[in-house]
N, C-alpha and C positions, 0 to 999 in steps of 0.2 A: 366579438364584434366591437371596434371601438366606437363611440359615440362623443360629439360634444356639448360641451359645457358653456352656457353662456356667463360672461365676468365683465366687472368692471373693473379698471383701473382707477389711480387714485381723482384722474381729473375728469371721471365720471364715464368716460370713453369705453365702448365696450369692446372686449376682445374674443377672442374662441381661442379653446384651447383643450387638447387631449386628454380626458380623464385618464388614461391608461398612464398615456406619460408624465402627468403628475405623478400619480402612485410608483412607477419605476425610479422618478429624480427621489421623491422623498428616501426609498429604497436604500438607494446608491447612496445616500448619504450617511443613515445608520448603517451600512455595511462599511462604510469608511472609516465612523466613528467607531468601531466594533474591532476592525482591524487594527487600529493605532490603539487600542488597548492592547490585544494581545500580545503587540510588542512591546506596548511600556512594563508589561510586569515583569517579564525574566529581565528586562532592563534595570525596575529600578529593587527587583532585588540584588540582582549583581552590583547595583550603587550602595545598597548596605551594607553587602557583606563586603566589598572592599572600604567601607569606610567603618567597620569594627576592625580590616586589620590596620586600613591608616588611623584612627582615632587612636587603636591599642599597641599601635607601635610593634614591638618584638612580642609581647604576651599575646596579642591577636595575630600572630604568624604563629605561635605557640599552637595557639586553638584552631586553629585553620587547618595546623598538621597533623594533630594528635584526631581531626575529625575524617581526615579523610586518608594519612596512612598510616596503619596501625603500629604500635609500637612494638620490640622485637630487643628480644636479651643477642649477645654473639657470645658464639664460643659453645664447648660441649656442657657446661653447666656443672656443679660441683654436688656432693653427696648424692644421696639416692633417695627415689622414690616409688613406691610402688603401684603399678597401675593395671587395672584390669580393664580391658577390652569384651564386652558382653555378647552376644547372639544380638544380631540384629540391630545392634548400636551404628549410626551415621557419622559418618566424617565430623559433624557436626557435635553430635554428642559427645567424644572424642577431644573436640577441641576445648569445648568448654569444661570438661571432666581435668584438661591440662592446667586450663589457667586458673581453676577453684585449688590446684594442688601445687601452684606455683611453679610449674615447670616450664609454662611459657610462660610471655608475658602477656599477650592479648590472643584471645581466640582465634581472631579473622589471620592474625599472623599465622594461624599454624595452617589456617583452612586456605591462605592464600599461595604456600608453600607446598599444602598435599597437592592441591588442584594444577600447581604449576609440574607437580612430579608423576603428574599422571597417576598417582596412587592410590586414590581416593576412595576407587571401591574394591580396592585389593587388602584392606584393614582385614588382621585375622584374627579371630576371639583369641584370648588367654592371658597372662597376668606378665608383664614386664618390667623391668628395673630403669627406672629413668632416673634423670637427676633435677635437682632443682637449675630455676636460669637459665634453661638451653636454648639456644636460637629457636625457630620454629622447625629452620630446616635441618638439623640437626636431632631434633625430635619426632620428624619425618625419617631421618636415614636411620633411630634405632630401632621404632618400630616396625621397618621395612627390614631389618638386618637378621629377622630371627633369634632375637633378642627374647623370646617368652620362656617364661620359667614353669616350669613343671615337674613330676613326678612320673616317672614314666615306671608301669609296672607290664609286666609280661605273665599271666597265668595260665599256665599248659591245660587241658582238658585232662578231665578226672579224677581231680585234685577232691579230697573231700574238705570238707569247708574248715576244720581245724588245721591242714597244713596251708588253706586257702592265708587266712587268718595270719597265721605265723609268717610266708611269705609276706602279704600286707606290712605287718609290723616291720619288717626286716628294711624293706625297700619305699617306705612310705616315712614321716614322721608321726604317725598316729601310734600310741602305743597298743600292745595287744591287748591290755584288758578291756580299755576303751571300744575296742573293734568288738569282743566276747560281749560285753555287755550290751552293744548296740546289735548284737545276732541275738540275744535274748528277747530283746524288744521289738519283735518285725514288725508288728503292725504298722509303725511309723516308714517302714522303707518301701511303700507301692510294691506290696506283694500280691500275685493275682490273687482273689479269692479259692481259686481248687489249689495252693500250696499250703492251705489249712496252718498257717503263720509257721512254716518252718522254713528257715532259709538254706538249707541243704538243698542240692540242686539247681537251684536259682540263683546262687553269686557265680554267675557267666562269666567262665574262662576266656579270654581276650586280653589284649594290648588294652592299657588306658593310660590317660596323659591325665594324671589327679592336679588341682592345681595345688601350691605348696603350705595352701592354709585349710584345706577340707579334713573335716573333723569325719570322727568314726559313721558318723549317721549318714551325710555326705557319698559318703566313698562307695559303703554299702549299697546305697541308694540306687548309685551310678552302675554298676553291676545289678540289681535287679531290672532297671529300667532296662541297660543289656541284652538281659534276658528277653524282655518280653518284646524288642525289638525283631529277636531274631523267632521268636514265637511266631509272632504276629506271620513275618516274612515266610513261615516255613507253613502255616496253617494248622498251626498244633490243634487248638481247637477244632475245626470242623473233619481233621483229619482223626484224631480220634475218636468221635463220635462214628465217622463212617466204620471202622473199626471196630465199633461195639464198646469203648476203653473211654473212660475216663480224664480229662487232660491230666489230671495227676499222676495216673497209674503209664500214662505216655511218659512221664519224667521218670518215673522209676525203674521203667522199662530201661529206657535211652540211659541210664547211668548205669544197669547194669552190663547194655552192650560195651561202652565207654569202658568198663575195669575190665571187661575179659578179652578186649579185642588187642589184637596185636599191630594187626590192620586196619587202613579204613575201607579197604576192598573186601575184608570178612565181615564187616560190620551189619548188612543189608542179611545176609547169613545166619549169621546169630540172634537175630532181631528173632526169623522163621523158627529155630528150633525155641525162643520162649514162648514165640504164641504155640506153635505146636504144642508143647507140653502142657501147657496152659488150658489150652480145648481139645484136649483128648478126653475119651470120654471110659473111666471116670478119667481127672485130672491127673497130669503126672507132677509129684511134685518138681519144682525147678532145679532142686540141689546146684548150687552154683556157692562155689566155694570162695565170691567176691564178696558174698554177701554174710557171710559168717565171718569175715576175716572183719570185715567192717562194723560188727554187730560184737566183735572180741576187743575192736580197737586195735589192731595187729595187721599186718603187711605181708603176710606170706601169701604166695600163690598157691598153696593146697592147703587146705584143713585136713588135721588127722581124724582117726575115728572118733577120741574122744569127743572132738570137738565140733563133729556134726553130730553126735549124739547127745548134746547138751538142750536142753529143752528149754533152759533158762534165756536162753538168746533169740529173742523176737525175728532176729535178722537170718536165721538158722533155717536156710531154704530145704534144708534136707529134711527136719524133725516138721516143719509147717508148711502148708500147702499153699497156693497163689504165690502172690507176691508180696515182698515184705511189708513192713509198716512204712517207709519213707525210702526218696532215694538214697545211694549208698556213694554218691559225689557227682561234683557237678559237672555233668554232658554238655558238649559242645555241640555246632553245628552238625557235623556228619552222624554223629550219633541219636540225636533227636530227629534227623529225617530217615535214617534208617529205620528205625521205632514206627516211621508214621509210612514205611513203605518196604515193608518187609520182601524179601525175594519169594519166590514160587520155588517149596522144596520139600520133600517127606522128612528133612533130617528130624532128628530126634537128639542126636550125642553132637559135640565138638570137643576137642582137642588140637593143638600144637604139639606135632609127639616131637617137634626139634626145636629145643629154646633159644636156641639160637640163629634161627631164621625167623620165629613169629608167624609163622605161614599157619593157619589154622586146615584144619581139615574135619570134613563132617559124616558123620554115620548115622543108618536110619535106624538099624538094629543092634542089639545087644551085643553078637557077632562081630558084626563091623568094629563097634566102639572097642572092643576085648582087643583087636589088631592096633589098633593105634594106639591103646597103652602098651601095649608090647614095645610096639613100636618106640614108645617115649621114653620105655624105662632102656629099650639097648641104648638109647641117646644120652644115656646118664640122668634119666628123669628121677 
């Protein structure tokens, strides 16, 4: 409700007058004053900075330019340098990682180059050759060009870890004693605890892209971690426990499928005749002649008699009962889930009576098995 106010003027005369609308005029006028500031300061900074660059003549156009657009090398830039792109590193990372190596010349240049190429979140880990001085955009186009360097190895499954090793050395720049020596040392390579520190086994047959400076420990490393990648994915663990087995004895299992299979459609097959043999009651022993060949150090696919008659060789499935002391090379993926999902079947024997097809075939009885070596030796077995 408004009310008034009684006043006097200066020659004593009294007036009335609206309290509200006092307080509104006083208002209106610090809102006035309030306003004509907010203009004066972007005004009378723009009055400075144009008079550092009139005051500084060309060195204050200098500084004007170098503040607000970055500087920038032209051209593809000369020598080389080497850069690695990390897991998870930002555009930004990237860029400053450039200019600490002198291959651009300002950061924002390169980040203002990715950003205009749309590239920015298509950066892919790995180690590249760049040159020193390059434009930004330029250093944009070698990054994006598939320009990473690497070591690209290929390891087949079943490989036992010395031809593993010798491979490595071959196609890697690590030498092999370096590689031996660092299989000596597992502790340091993230080995599960049930691989009881042997690396046999566990350097996981796979494609890997090494980069061109990983040393022996590295490499290894890379390949166990492999492994337990594909563990993980397969449920080694909880899978052999349902099983009754050990995750260890699932690895020695699965490498011994791995040297005898021909196939990977016989695989789930063979898995059944070792646990059969295995819990037959008593035990039968395995006699698998992958494992004596492995335990001789030798390559043949049959052991003779002397040679399953040797007591001396731990790995000599025929003279010892279970399973051997360690795997006998290192199982791949089909092989390790075989292991952990064997087929429904009485067999007992396998053989391939034709070496030259690899087609395995299985028998439950004595009988049976006697025909399929017949079978193997008409085949020139």
């Amino acid at each position: 409700m408004d009310f008034l106010l009684g006043a006097e003027d200066d020659n004593g005369r009294s007036r009335r007058q609206k309290g509200n609308g006092s307080k509104r005029g006083r208002g209106s006028r610090r809102r006035r004053r309030r306003n004509r500031g907010g203009f004066l300061a972007p005004l009378l900074a723009l009055i400075v900075l144009l008079g550092i660059v009139g005051g500084g003549g060309y060195y204050g156009y200098l500084w004007l330019s170098d503040t607000l657009v970055p500087g920038d090398y032209t051209g593809s830039g000369t020598g080389e340098v080497a850069i690695e792109i990390k897991q998870g590193q930002s555009a930004t990372d990237v860029a400053e990682d450039l200019e600490a190596k002198g291959v651009v010349k300002d950061a924002r240049a390169f980040i203002n180059a990715i950003t205009n190429s749309g590239k920015s979140a298509s950066l892919v880990p790995g180690h590249y050759t760049m040159a020193k001085q390059m434009s930004a955009a330029e250093a944009v186009k070698r990054l994006d060009s598939g320009n990473r360097q690497y070591l690209e190895v290929t390891l087949k499954e079943g490989l036992r870890l010395s031809d593993t090793i010798t491979q490595l050395a071959e196609k890697t720049k690590v030498p092999a004693k370096q590689l031996q020596a660092a299989a000596k040392k597992p502790a340091g390579l993230g080995l599960p605890s049930y691989a009881k520190n042997r690396l046999e086994g566990y350097a996981f047959p796979a494609t890997y892209q090494f980069p061109p400076n990983a040393d022996a420990g590295q490499v290894l490393t890379t390949m166990v971690d492999r492994y337990k990648e594909s563990a993980d994915k397969l449920g080694l663990e909880a899978g052999a426990k349902d099983l009754g087995y050990k995750p260890n004895e699932i690895v020695i299992i699965a490498s011994i499928i791995q040297a005898e299979a021909g196939r990977q459609e016989d695989m789930a097959k063979i898995a059944r005749v070792i646990y059969n043999r295995l819990e037959l009651t008593p035990p039968m022993n395995l006699r698998m002649d992958s494992t004596v060949m492995y335990g001789l150090g030798k390559y043949r696919t049959h052991a003779s008699y002397a040679e399953t008659g040797d007591k001396s060789n731990k790995y000599n499935t025929y003279a010892y009962a279970g399973l051997p002391p360690g795997p006998i090379s290192n199982p791949g993926d089909h092989a390790i889930e075989a292991a952990l999902n064997p087929a429904k079947g009485p067999w007992l024997f396998f053989l391939a009576p034709d070496p030259k097809s690899n087609v395995t075939k299985f028998a439950t009885t004595e009988a049976e098995f006697g025909k399929l070596m017949a079978e193997y030796k008409a085949n020139g077995g």
